[in-house]
C-alpha positions in Angstrom: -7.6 4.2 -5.0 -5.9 1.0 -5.9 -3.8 1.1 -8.7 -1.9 -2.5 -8.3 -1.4 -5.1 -6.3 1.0 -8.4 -5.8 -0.4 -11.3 -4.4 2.4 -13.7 -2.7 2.8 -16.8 -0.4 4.5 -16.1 2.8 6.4 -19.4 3.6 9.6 -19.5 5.5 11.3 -21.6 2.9 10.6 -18.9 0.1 14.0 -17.1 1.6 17.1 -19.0 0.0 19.1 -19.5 3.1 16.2 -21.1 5.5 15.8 -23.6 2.7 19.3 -24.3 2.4 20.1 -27.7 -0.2 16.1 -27.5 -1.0 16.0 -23.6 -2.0 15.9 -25.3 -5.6 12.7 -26.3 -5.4 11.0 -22.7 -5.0 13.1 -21.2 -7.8 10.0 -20.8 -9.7 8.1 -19.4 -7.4 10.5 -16.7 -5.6 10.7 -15.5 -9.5 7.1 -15.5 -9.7 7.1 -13.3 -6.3 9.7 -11.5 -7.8 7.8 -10.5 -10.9 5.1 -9.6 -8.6 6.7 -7.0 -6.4 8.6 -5.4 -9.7 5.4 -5.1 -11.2 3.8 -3.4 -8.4 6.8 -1.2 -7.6 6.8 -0.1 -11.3 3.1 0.9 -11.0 4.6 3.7 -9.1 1.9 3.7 -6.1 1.9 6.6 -3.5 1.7 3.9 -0.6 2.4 0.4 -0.7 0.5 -1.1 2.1 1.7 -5.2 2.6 -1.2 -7.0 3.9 -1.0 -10.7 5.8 -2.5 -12.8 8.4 -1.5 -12.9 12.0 -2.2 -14.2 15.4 -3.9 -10.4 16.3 -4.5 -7.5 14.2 -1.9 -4.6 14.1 -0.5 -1.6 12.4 3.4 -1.2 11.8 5.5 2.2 10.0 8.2 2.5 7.9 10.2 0.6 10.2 8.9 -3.0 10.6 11.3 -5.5 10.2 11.6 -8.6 8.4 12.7 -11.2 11.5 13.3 -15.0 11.0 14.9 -15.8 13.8 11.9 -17.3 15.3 11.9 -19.5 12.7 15.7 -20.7 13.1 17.1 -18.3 10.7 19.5 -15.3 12.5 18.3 -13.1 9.6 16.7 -9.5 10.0 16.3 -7.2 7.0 14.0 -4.1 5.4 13.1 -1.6 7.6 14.9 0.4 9.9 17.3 -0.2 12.1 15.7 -1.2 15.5 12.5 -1.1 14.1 9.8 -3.6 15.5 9.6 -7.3 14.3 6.7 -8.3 12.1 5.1 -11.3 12.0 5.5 -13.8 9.7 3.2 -12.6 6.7 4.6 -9.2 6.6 7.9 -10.1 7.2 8.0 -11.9 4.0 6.5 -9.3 2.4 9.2 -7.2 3.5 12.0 -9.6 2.9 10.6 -9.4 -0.8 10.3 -5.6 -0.9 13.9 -5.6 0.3 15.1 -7.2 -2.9 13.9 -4.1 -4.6 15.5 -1.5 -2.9 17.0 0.4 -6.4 13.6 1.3 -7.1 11.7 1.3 -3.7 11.1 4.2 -2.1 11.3 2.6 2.0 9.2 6.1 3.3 6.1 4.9 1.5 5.5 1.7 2.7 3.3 0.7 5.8 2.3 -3.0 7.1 -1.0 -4.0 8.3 -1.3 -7.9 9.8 -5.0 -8.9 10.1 -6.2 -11.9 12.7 -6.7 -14.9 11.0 -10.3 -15.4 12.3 -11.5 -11.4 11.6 -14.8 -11.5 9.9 -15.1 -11.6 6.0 -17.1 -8.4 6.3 -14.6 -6.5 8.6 -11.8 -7.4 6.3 -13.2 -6.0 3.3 -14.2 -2.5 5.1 -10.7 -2.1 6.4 -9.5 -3.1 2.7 -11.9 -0.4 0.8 -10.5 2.4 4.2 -6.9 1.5 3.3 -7.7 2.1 -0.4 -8.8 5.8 0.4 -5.3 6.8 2.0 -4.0 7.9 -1.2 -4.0 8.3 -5.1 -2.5 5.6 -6.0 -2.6 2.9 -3.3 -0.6 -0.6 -3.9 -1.2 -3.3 -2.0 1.6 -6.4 -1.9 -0.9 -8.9 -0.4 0.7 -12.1 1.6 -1.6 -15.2 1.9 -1.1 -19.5 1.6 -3.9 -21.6 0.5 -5.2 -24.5 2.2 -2.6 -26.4 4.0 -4.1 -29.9 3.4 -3.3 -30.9 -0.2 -1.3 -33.8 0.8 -1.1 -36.6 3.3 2.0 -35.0 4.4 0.8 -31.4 4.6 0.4 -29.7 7.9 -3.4 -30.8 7.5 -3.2 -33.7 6.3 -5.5 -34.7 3.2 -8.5 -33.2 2.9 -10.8 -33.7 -0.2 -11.8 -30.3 0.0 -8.8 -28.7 -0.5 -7.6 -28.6 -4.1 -11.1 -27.4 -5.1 -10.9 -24.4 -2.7 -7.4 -23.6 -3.9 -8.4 -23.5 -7.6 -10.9 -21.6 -6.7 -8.9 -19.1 -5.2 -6.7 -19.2 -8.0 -9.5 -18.6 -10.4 -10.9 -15.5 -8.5 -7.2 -14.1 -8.4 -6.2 -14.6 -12.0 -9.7 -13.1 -12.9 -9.2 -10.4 -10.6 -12.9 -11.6 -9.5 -13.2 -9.2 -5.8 -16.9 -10.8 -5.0 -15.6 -14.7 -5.6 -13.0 -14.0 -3.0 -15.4 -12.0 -0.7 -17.4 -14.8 -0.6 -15.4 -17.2 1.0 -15.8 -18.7 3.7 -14.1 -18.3 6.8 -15.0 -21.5 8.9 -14.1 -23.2 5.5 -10.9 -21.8 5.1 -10.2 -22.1 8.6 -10.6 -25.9 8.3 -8.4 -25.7 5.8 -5.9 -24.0 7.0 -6.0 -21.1 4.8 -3.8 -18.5 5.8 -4.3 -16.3 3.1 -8.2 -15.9 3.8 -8.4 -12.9 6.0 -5.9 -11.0 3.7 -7.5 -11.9 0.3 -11.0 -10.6 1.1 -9.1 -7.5 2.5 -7.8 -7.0 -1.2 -11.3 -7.5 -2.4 -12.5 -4.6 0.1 -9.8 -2.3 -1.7 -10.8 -3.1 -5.2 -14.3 -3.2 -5.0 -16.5 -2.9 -8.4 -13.4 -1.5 -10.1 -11.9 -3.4 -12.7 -8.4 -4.9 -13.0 -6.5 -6.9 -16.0 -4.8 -9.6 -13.7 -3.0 -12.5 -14.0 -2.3 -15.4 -12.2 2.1 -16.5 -12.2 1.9 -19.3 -10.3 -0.3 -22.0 -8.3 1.8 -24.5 -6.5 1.1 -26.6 -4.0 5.0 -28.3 -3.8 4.6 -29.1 0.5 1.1 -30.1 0.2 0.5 -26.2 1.0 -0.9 -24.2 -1.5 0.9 -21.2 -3.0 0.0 -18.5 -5.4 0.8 -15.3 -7.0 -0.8 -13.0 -9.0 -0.5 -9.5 -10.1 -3.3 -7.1 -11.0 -3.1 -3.6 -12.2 -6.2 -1.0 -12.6 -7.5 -1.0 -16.1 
């Protein structure tokens, strides 16, 4: 059953030292993440699965890694020791995990990276599976918005774009499962949504059930939009 989740963008530049001078400008949104994660940890979950978007779909222990050195950053952290390298998404979500380790128990979490283009009805089958391998299930759920909010953002500008952000940001501060279920993927592909795949994943694992939510942030500061949200089972 899902108890709780966390809801986080997973961009490079959310770690401190790959942004270097401009690790200023995500203060307020690391803290958000931060808030997040404590929240979810607190919730006390049996498993915490981390959820995110990749090229191919894939399954990872314990042991998966945190690696940013394919991104220029000679940094490698969670995990185990000579554990395997996750992909960007999940290692994110496992660099943030890592700034909990006082009240993280390591043994209890598990990654699963979904392909970007999976179908909106496969995602949300795997979501409602994963929320049947325990108890008390948390899910820390890594996903960016539409990458076209600015003439400068990998996209470019696209009118479409700030609607379909606030409209994911509605449906996750509402903790509304069907409204991000119903997206759509050739839309949010267009977009540039990397988040898609892994949102309708959560709303597989929360089904009808209801959840007080709350949206901490919706930024869009590299013309990429960025939320996080936390809900919690009522």
């Amino acid at each position: 059953m899902l108890i709780a989740a966390a809801v986080c963008p997973h961009p490079p530049l959310l770690v401190p030292e790959m942004a270097g001078a401009a690790a200023g400008e995500l203060d307020d949104l690391r803290a958000a993440c931060d808030t997040a994660v404590r929240r979810l940890v607190r919730a006390e979950p049996e498993l915490i699965l981390v959820v995110g978007g990749a090229d191919r779909a894939a399954e990872y222990g314990p042991d998966g890694r945190c690696d940013l050195r394919p991104y220029g950053l000679d940094l490698v952290c969670g995990g185990r020791p000579g554990g395997p390298s996750l992909p960007l998404s999940l290692s994110i979500g496992a660099w943030l995990l890592s700034r909990r380790t006082a009240d993280l128990d390591p043994d209890r979490v598990r990654y699963r990276a979904l392909a970007f283009d999976a179908p909106a009805g496969e995602c949300a089958r795997l979501g409602e599976r994963a929320a049947g391998r325990a108890g008390r299930v948390g899910m820390l759920v890594m996903g960016d918005g539409s990458a076209c909010r600015s003439e400068k953002a990998p996209g470019y500008l696209d009118e479409r774009a700030e609607p379909y952000d606030a409209g994911v940001a509605r449906a996750l501060g509402r903790a509304d499962a069907a409204a991000l279920a119903a997206l759509d993927p050739g839309l949010s592909a267009e977009l540039g949504a990397a988040g898609r795949a892994a949102w309708q994943f959560l709303a597989g694992a929360a089904g009808d059930a209801a959840y007080d939510a709350e949206l901490l942030a919706h930024q869009a500061p590299y013309g990429v939009g960025y939320f996080v949200a936390g809900w919690a089972r009522a």
